[in-house]
C-alpha positions in Angstrom: -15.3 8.9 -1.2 -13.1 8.5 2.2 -10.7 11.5 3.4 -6.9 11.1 2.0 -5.8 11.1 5.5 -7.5 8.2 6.8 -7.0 5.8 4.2 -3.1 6.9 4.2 -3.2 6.1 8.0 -4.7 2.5 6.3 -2.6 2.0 3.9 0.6 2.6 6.2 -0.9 -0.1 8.7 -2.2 -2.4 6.2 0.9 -2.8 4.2 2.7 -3.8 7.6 -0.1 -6.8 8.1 0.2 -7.7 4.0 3.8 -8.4 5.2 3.8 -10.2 8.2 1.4 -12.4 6.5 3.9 -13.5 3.8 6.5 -15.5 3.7 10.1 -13.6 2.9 12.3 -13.7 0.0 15.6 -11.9 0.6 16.4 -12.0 -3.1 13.0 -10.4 -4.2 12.2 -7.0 -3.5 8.2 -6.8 -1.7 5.9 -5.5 -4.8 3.5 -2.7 -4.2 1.1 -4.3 -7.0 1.1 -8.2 -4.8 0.4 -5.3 -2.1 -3.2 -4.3 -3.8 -4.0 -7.4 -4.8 -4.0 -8.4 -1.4 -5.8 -5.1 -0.6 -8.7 -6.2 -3.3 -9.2 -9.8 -2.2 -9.6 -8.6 1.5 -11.8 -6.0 1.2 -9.9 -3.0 1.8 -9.6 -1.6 -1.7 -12.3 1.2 0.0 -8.7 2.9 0.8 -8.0 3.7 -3.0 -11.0 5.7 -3.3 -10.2 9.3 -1.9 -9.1 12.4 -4.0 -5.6 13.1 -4.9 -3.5 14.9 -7.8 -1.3 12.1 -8.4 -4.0 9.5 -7.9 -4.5 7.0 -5.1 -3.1 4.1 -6.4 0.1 6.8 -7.1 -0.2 7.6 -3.3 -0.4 4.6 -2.3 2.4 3.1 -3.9 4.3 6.0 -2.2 3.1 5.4 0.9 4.1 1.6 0.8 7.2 2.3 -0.1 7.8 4.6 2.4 7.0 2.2 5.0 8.8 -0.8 3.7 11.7 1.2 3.4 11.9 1.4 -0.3 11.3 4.7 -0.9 14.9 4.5 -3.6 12.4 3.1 -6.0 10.1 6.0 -6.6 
């Protein structure tokens, strides 16, 4: 089990990589669940493994969304 802080620090740094990695589409909004995909095909799903109320993958999701700036969708 890793500490909730570190794998948010992750998660906010690895969802920037995820999206320099992709091509963009202004029409389509980016999608948290292409987001862990991409986490679970490249190793890095160790970040969804810490404690939390709401759940990781719930804290994730927040966490992506916060940093690509689509926080409205929560």
């Amino acid at each position: 089990m890793n500490k909730k802080d570190d794998c948010e620090q992750a998660i906010r740094t690895l969802c920037h990589v995820w999206a320099e990695g992709r091509p963009a589409d202004p029409m389509q909004h980016e999608s948290f669940y292409a987001f862990k995909s991409w986490l679970e095909q490249n190793g890095y799903s160790r970040y969804l493994n810490f404690r939390s109320l709401r759940g990781p993958v719930a804290d994730a999701e927040l966490w992506f969304n916060e940093e690509r700036k689509q926080a409205w969708r929560d």
